[in-house]
N, C-alpha and C positions, 0 to 999 in steps of 0.2 A: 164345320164352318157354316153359316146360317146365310142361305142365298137370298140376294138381291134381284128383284127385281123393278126395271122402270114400270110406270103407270102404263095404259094402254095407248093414252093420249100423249106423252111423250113421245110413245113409239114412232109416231107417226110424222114426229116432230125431227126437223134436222138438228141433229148434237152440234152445237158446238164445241171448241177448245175449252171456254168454260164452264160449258156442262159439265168436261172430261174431268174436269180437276176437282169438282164438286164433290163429282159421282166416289171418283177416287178418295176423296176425304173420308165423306160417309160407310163408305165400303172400307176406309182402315180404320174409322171409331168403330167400325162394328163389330169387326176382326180383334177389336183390344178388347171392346165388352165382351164376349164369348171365351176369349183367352181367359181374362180376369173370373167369371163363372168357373171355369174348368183349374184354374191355377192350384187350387186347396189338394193336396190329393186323399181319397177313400182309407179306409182302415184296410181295406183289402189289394189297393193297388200297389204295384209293383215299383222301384225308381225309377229303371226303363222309361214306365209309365208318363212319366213327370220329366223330357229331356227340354231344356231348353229350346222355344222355336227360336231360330235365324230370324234377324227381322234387316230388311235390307235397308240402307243407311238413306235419308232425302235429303232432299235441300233447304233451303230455309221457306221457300214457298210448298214444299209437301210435295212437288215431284223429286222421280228421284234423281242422284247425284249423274252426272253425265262425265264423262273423259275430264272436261276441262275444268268441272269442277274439284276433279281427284288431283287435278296437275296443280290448281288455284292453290286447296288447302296445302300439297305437299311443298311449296316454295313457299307459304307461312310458318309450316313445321321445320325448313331450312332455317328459314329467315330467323325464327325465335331460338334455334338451337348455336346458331352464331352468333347469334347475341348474349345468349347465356356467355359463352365459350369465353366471347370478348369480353365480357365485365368477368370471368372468375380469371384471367390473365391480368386485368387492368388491379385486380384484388391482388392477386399472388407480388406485382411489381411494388404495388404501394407497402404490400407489406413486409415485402426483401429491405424496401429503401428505410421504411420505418426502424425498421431491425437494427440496420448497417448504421443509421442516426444515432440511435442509442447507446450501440457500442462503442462509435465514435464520441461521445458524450463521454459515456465511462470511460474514455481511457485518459480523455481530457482535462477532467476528477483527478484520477489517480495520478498522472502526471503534476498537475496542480499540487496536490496533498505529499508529493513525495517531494518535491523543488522545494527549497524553502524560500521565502520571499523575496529577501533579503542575505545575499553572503554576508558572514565575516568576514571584515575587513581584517590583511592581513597586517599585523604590527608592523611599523615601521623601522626599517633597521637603525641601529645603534648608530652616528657617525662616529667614525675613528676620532679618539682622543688624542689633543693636541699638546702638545711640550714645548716649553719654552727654552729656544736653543741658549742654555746658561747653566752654571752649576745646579740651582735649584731644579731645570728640568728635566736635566739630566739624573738628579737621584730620584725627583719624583717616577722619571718612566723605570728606570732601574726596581722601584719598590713595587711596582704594579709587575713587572715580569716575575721579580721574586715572592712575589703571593699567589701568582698563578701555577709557577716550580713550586711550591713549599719551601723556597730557599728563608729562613727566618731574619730578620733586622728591622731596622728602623733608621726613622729619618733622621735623629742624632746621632746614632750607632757611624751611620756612614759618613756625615758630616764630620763627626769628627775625627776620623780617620784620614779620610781623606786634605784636610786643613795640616794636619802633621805632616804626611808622607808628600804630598806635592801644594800645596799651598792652594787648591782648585788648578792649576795647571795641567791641560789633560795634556799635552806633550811634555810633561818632564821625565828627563832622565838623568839616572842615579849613573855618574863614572868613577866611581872614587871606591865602592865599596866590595867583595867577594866577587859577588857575581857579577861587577863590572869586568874586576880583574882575570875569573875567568869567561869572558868573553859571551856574558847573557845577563847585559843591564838590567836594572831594572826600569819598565815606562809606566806613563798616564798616573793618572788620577789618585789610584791605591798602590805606585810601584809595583807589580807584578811582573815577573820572570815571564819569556813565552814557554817553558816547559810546561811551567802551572797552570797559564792561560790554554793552553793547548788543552791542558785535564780537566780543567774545570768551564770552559766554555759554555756557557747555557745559549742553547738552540732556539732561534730566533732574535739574536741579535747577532750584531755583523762578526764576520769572522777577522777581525783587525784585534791586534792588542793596544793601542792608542785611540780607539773606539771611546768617548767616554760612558756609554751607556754600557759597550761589553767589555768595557773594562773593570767598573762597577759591579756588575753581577758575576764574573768571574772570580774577582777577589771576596765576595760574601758566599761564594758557595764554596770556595775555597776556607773560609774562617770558618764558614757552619761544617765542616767535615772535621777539621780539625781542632776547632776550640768552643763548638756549640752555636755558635752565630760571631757575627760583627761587632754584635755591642759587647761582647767581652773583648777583644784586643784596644788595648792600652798603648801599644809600645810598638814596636818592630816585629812582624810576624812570619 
């Protein structure tokens, strides 16, 4: 290292503080010019040779750091490491919420995309069909039971059967004839016995024999078993 020294006329002089800090400048420019000289190393030197000098750390005025300076910067180095900390927490939350956003979105979509807009309305039911309590609606409902049974006839076939055997009188009865005399007149609409009404019965209508609706379909499912339907009997069957 290349020694300093004061003039002889300084010597004599009282130093100041800011002599001190002068002198000290000059004596570390001087210390870096001789570093920087010696920095290169020889073809012949060793690495040893070339270790890094320590240089001890100053302050922003070129003295060096004191206690309170080392306590200053270290509660800076806190201070900016909490801060980092707090903004990569404030990041991490914004981006959970972002997230959770999203997915709530998508599922918002897909529930959207799978509802349809608009149901189908569902059809209004059928109201029950209505009959006109009279011979006409009495074989009209009789012709709707026996098209739903497959029992076969039609609206002459029964009309006029029924015009022969009781006149449209759904309470008439026969006293006079076999089956009066033994003891199972004939009633209603088409004369029918109850042994026959009993066999022939078609389910869902009433279970009476002077019914005129289940007496109607009784006697046509009785003629369809025995003579092919209604509209072929003529006469007394």
């Amino acid at each position: 290292m290349l020694g300093f020294t004061l003039p002889r006329a300084a010597r004599n002089t009282r130093i100041t503080r800011a002599h001190k800090v002068s002198a000290a400048l000059v004596a570390t420019a001087s210390c870096a010019a001789a570093l920087s000289l010696t920095a290169a190393p020889s073809d012949a030197a060793t690495p040893s040779a070339h270790a890094p000098v320590a240089v001890k750390p100053v302050s922003a005025n070129g003295l060096p750091l004191t206690a309170k300076d080392r306590a200053d910067d270290g509660k800076k180095d806190k201070v900016l490491a909490s801060s980092v900390a707090d903004h990569l927490k404030v990041t991490g939350v914004e981006k959970q919420g972002h997230t959770a956003k999203q997915a709530a979105s998508r599922s918002v979509e897909r529930k959207a995309i799978a509802t349809p807009k608009t149901a189908p309305k569902a059809a209004p039911k059928a109201a029950p069909k209505r009959y006109a309590n009279n011979l006409d609606g009495w074989i009209r409902q009789s012709l709707d039971i026996m098209k739903a049974k497959g029992i076969p006839g039609s609206y002459e076939g029964l009309h006029r059967n029924i015009m022969r055997e009781s006149s449209g009188n759904p309470n008439a009865v026969n006293d006079w004839d076999i089956n009066a005399i033994n003891g199972i007149p004939s009633k209603g609409l088409l004369q029918v016995i109850q042994p026959t009404f009993d066999t022939y019965h078609v389910a869902g209508t009433a279970n009476k024999l002077t019914d005129p609706v289940a007496n109607i379909t009784a006697a046509a499912n009785y003629a369809a078993h025995r003579y092919g339907s209604i509209d072929n009997v003529n006469s007394a069957y």
